[in-house]
Phi, psi and omega in degrees: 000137168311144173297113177312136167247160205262159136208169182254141173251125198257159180262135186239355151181136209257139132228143162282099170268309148226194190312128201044014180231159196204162169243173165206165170225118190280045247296086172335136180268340188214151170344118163276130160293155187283135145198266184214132138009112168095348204263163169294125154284150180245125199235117200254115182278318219269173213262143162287142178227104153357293191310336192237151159302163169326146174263158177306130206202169185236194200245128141255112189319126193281131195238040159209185195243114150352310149317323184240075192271008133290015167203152168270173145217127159219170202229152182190124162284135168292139206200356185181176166330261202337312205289314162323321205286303175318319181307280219278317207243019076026094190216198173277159129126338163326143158248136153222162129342084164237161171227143181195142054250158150201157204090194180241339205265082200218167219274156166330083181293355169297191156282004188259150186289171193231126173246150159224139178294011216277149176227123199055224182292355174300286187354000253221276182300005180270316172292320177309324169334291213276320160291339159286330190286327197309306203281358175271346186078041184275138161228142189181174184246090159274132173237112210222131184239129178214117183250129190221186194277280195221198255232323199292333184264353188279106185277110191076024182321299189285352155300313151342302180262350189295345196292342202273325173278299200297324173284105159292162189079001230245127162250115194268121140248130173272162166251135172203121180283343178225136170101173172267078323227319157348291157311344189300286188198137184303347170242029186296153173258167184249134180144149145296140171263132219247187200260348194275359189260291173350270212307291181326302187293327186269329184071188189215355189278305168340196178219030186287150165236131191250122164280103200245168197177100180181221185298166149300296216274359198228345152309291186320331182292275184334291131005260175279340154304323172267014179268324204281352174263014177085340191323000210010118151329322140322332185245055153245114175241150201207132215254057200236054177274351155307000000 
């Protein structure tokens, strides 16, 4: 794995997606290092001085594509001090501070088809995916079971279903626990996503690799629900560096 680098970034634009979840998108100020489809960043508000330690920071999914690496995007739900602090005091033109690349949980380079798994802002390392097969011309049979609170949370929706012209293979099922569906999608389901909607559509007999990516508690459910569906550990990958 690459050694992580430091470099300052300035925000270059805010979004409200819903009530406590927000994006930013970043410009690197120095060279971005390279790195792959899913993996994370370490994100600093307060200014780094070389000279002194990291300053305090939290983990984020990097939420665009290695390609196009002359802008950042992460996504963040409020969840403490720190995020609040991102919420409230954040705006365009701040510099912050990230290093990078780190993680494992990153998109295939093989042929095998792929499903993800996502819950709320887990959806985050997923774009980057999806924005990497869109800028490689990748085909493959990608499946995204993606579960969220209500209509106000499908974070990046219309990106979503556009994947659906632009991708091939590319299959969306939603979830939405409150509110209506309609507006979602045209097959959204009502509801938590269960493990038993997956396993029917997907099976566990294939050579697919399944991706989880949300809360701790609803990886673990998964998790251990697709070991019990037969599933082989080897093909469970899990987005879990909380």
């Amino acid at each position: 794995m690459p050694t992580p680098i430091k470099i300052p970034a300035m925000v270059e634009e805010t979004f409200l997606h819903a009530e406590g979840v927000k994006s930013f998108v970043l410009r690197p100020l120095k060279k971005c290092p390279a790195f792959r489809p899913g993996q994370f960043l370490h994100l600093a508000i307060d200014p780094y001085d070389p000279s002194f330690n990291w300053p305090e920071s939290r983990v984020f999914s990097i939420a665009s594509s290695p390609t196009r690496r002359d802008r950042l995007r992460v996504v963040f739900s409020v969840k403490g001090a720190f995020t609040r602090r991102m919420y409230d005091e954040i705006e365009p033109g701040k510099q912050l501070f990230v290093k990078l690349p780190y993680g494992r949980f990153t998109f295939p380079e093989d042929s095998r088809g792929i499903v993800l798994i996502a819950g709320g802002t887990g959806i985050t390392p997923f774009i980057s995916f999806l924005e990497y097969a869109i800028d490689k011309g990748i085909s493959r049979k990608i499946s995204l079971f993606y579960g969220f609170r209500d209509p106000a949370h499908f974070l990046f929706g219309s990106f979503l279903r556009e994947c659906r012209k632009t991708l091939a293979g590319f299959e969306l099922s939603c979830f939405v626990e409150s509110g209506e569906t309609a507006s979602v999608d045209r097959d959204a389901g009502k509801g938590i996503i269960s493990i038993k909607a997956v396993v029917d559509k997907t099976g566990t007999t294939g050579e697919e690799i399944f991706f989880l990516a949300g809360p701790p508690g609803m990886i673990t459910a998964f998790r251990d629900g697709l070991s019990n569906a037969g599933l082989p550990a080897d093909r469970i990958v899990t987005d879990d560096w909380e």
